[in-house]
SERO-4910 file (N, C-alpha, C, O; in steps of 0.05 Angstrom, whole numbers):
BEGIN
 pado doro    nc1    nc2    nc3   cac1   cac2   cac3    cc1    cc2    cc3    oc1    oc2    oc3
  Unk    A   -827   1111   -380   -827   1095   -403   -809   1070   -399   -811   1051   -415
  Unk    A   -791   1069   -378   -771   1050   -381   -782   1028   -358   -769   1007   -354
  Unk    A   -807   1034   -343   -821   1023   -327   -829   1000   -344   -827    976   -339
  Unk    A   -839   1014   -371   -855    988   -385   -838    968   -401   -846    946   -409
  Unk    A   -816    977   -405   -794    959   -422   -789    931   -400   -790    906   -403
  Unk    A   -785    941   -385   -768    922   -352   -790    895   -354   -782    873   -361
  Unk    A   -817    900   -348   -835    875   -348   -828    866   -380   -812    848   -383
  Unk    A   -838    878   -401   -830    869   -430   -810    846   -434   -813    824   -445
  Unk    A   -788    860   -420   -759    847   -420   -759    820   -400   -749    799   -408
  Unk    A   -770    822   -377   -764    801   -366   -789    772   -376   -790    749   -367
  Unk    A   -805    784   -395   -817    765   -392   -813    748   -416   -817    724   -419
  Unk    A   -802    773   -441   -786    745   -456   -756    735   -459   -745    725   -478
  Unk    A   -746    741   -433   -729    728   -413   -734    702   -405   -721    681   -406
  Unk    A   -754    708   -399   -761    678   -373   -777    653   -400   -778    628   -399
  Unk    A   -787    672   -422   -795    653   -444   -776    637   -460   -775    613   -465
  Unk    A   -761    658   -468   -731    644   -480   -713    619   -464   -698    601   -473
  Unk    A   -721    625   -436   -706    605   -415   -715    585   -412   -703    564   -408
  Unk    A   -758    592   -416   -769    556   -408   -755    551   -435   -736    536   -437
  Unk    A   -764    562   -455   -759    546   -484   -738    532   -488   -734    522   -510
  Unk    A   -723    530   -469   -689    520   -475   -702    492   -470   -718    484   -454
  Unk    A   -686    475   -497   -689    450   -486   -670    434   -486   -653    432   -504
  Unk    A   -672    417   -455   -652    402   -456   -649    367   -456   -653    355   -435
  Unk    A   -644    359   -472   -631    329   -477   -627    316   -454   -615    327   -434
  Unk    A   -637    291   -455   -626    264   -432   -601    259   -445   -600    256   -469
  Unk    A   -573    256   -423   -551    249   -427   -546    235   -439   -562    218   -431
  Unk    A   -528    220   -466   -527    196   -469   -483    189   -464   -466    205   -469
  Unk    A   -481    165   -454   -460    160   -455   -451    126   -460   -460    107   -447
  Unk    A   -431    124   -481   -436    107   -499   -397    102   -501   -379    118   -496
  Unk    A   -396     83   -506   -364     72   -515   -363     59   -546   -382     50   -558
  Unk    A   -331     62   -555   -327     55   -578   -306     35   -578   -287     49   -570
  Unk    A   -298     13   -580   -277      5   -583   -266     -2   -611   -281    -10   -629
  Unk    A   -238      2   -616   -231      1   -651   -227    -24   -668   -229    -27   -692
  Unk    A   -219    -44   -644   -218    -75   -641   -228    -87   -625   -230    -83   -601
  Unk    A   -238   -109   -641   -247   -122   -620   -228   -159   -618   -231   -181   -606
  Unk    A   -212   -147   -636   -190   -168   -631   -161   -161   -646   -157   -153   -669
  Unk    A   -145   -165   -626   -111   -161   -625    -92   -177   -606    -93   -194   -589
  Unk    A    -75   -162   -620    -52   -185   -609    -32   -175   -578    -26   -152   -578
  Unk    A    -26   -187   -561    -12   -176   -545      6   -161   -556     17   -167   -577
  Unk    A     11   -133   -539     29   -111   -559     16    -93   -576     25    -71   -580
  Unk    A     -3   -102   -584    -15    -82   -605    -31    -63   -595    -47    -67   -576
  Unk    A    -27    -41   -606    -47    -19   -597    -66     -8   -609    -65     -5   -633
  Unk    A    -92      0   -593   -116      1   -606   -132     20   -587   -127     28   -564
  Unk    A   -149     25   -601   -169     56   -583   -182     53   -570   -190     31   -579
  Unk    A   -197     58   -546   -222     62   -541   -229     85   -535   -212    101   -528
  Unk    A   -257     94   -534   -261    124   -532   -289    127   -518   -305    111   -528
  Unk    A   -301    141   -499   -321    140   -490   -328    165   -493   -313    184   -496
  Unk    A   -362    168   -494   -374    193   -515   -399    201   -496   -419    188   -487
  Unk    A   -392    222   -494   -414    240   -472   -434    260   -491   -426    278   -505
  Unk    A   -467    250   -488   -474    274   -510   -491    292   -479   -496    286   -456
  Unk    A   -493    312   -493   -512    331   -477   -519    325   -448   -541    325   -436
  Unk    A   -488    318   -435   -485    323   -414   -464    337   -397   -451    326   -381
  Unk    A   -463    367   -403   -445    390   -385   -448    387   -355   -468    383   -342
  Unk    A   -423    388   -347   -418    384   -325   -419    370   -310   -422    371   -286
  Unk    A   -417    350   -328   -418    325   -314   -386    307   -301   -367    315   -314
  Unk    A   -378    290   -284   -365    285   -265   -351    258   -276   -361    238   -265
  Unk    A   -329    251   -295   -319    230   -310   -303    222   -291   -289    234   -275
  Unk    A   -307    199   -296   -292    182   -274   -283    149   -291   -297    129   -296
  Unk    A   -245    156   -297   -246    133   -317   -236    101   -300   -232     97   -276
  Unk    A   -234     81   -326   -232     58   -321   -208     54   -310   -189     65   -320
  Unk    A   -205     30   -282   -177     23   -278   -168     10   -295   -176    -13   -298
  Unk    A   -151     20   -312   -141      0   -331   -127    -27   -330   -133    -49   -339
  Unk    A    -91    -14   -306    -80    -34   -301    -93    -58   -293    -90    -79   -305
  Unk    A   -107    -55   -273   -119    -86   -260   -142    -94   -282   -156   -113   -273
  Unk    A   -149    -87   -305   -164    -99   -327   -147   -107   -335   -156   -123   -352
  Unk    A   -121   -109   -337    -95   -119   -357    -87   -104   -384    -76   -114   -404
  Unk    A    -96    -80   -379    -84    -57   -407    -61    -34   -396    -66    -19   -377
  Unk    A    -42    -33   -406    -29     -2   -398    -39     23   -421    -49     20   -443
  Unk    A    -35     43   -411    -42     62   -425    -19     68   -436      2     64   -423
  Unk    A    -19     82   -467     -4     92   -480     -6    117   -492     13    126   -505
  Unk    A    -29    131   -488    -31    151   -492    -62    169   -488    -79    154   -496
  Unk    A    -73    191   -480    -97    190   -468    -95    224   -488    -75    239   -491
  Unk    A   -124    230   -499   -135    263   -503   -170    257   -500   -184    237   -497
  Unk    A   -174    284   -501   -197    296   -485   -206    311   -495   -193    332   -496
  Unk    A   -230    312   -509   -237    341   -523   -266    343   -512   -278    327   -498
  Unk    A   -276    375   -525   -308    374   -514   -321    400   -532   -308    413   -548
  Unk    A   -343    402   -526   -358    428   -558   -383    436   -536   -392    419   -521
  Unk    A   -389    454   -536   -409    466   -531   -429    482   -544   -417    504   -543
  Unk    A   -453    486   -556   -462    493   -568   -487    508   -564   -504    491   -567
  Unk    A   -501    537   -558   -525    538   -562   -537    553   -589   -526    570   -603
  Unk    A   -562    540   -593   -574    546   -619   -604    542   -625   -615    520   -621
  Unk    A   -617    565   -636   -644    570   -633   -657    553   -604   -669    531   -605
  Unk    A   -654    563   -585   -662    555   -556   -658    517   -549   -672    502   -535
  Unk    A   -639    513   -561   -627    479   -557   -599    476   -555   -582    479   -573
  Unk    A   -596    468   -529   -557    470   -518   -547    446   -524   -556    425   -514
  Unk    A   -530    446   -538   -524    424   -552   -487    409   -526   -475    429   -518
  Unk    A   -479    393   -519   -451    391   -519   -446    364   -523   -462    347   -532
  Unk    A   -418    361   -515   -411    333   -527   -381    338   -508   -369    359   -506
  Unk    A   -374    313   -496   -343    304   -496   -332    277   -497   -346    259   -489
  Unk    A   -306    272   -508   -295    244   -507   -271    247   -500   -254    264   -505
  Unk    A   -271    227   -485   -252    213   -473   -232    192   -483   -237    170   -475
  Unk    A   -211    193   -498   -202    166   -518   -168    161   -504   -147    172   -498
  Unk    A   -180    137   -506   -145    124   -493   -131    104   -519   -145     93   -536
  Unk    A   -104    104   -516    -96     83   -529    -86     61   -516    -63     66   -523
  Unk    A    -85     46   -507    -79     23   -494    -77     -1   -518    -85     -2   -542
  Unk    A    -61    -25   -496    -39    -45   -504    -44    -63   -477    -43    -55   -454
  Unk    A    -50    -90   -487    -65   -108   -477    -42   -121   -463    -21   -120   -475
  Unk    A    -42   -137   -433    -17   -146   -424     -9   -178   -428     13   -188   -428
  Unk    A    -47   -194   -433    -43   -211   -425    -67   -227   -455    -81   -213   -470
  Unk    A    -65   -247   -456    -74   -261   -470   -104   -269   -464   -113   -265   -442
  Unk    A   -121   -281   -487   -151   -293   -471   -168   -269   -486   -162   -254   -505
  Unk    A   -190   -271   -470   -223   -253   -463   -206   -232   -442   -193   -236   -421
  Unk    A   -211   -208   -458   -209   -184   -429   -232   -171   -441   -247   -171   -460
  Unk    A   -225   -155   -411   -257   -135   -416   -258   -111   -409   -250   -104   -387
  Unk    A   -267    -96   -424   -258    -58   -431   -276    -53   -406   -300    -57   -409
  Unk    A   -266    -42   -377   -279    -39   -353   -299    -20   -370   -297    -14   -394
  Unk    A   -325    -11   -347   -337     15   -353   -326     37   -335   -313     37   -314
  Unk    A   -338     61   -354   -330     78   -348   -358     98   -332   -380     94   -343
  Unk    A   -358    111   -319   -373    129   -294   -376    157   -309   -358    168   -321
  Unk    A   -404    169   -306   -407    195   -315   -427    212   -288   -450    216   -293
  Unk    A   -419    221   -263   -435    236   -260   -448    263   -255   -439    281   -241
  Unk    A   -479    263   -274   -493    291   -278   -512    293   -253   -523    274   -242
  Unk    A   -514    318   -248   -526    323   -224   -545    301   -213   -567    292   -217
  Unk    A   -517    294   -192   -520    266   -168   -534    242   -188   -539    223   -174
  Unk    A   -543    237   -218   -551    211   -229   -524    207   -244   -511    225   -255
  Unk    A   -518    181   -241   -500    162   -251   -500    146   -282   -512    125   -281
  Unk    A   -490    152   -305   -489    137   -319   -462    128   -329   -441    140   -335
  Unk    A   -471     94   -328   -449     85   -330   -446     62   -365   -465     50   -375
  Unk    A   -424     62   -374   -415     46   -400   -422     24   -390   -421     17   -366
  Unk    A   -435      0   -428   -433    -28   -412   -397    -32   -416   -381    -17   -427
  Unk    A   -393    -50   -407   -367    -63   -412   -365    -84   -432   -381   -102   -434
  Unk    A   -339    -79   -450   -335    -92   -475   -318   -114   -474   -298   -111   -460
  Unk    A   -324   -139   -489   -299   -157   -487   -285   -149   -516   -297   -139   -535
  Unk    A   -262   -155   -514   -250   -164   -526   -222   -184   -531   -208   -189   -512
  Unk    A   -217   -195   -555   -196   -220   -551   -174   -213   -559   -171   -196   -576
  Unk    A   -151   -227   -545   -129   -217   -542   -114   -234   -554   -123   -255   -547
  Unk    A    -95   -239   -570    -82   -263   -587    -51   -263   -575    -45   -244   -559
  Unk    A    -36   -276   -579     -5   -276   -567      2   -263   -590    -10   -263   -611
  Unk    A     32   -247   -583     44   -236   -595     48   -241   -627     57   -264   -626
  Unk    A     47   -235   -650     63   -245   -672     93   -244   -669    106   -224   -663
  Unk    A    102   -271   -675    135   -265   -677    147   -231   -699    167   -218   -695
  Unk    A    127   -228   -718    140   -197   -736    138   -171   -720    147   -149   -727
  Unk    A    122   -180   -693    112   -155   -684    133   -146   -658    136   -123   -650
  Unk    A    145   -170   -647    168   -168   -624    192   -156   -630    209   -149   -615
  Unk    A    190   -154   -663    219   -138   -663    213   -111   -669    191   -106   -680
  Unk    A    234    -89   -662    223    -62   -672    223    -56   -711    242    -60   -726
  Unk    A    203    -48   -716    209    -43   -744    223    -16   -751    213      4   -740
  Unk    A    248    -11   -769    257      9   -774    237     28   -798    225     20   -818
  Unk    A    243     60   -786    238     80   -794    243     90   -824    267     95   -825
  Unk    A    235     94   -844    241     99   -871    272    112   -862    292    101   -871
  Unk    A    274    137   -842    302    155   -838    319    140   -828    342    148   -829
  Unk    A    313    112   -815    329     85   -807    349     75   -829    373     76   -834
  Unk    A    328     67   -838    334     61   -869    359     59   -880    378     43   -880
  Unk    A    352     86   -892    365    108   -904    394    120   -897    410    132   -911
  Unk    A    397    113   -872    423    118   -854    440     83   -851    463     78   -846
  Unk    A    427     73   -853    436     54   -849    448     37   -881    431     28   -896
  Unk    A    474     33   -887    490     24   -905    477      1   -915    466    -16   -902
  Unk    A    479      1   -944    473    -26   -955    493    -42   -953    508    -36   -971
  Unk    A    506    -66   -936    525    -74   -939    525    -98   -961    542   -108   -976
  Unk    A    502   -101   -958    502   -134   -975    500   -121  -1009    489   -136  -1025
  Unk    A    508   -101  -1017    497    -85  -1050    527    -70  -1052    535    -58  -1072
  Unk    A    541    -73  -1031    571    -69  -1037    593    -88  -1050    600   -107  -1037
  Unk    A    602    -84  -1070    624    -96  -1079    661    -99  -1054    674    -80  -1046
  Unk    A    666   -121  -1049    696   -109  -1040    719   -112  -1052    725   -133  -1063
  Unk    A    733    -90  -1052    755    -88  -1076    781    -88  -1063    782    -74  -1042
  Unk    A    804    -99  -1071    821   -106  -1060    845    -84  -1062    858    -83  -1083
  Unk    A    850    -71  -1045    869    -54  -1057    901    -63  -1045    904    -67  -1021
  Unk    A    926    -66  -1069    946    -73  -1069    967    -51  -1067    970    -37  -1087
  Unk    A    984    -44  -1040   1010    -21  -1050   1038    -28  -1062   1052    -46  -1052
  Unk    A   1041    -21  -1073   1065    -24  -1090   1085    -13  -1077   1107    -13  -1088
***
């Protein structure tokens, strides 16, 4: 009896498997500005759909003229009624060095041995604001810090 289960089984095995369907990769960039000032910080994030296992390979930043200030990484995987769903992004925060037209390099994705690659984004870069060169204090700054100019001074005399 268990002769006849085995073919049964494998064959809606192999049905459930063609039925899987899978998605052409897409990979796509976001940038949050597309104009700022030297100093300022702003996002970009690059978005991988329904391509697992695929081979990220990011932008040189420095020699585009951005430093990084902070970088995360997330990703989801999903299967559901025979359709594999995933997704990952890549998001940096960067801070522009230099003034003018720069341009958000692309970034490299590769899925088995095919290449897809981001277009590359401009964006403009403005000189510093003078409000922005100084550090701004913290509400707990604040707060610690004496009102001097809301003080009275009182003269005290000893006898």
């Amino acid at each position: 009896m268990r002769l006849y289960f085995a073919p049964l089984f494998a064959s809606l095995l192999l049905t459930t498997l063609a039925s899987c369907q899978q998605k052409d990769p897409q990979f796509s960039v976001e940038v949050s500005k597309k104009t700022v000032s030297v100093g300022e910080p702003f996002e970009v994030k690059f978005n991988l759909e329904d391509g697992a296992n695929g081979e990220y390979s990011p932008p040189d930043w420095p020699s585009a003229g951005f430093s990084v200030r902070g970088t995360s990484q997330s990703s989801s995987y999903s299967f559901s009624n025979g359709t594999r769903n995933s997704s990952a992004q890549y998001q940096y925060q960067l801070v522009a060095q230099d003034t003018g037209w720069l341009e958000i390099p692309s970034a490299v994705v590769t899925i088995g041995g095919a290449k897809k690659i981001t277009e590359p984004q401009a964006i403009h870069v403005l000189p510093a604001d003078d409000n922005t060169d100084a550090p701004s204090r913290s509400g707990e700054e604040q707060r610690m810090t004496p009102a001097r100019e809301n003080k009275k001074k009182i003269k005290t005399t000893r006898l």
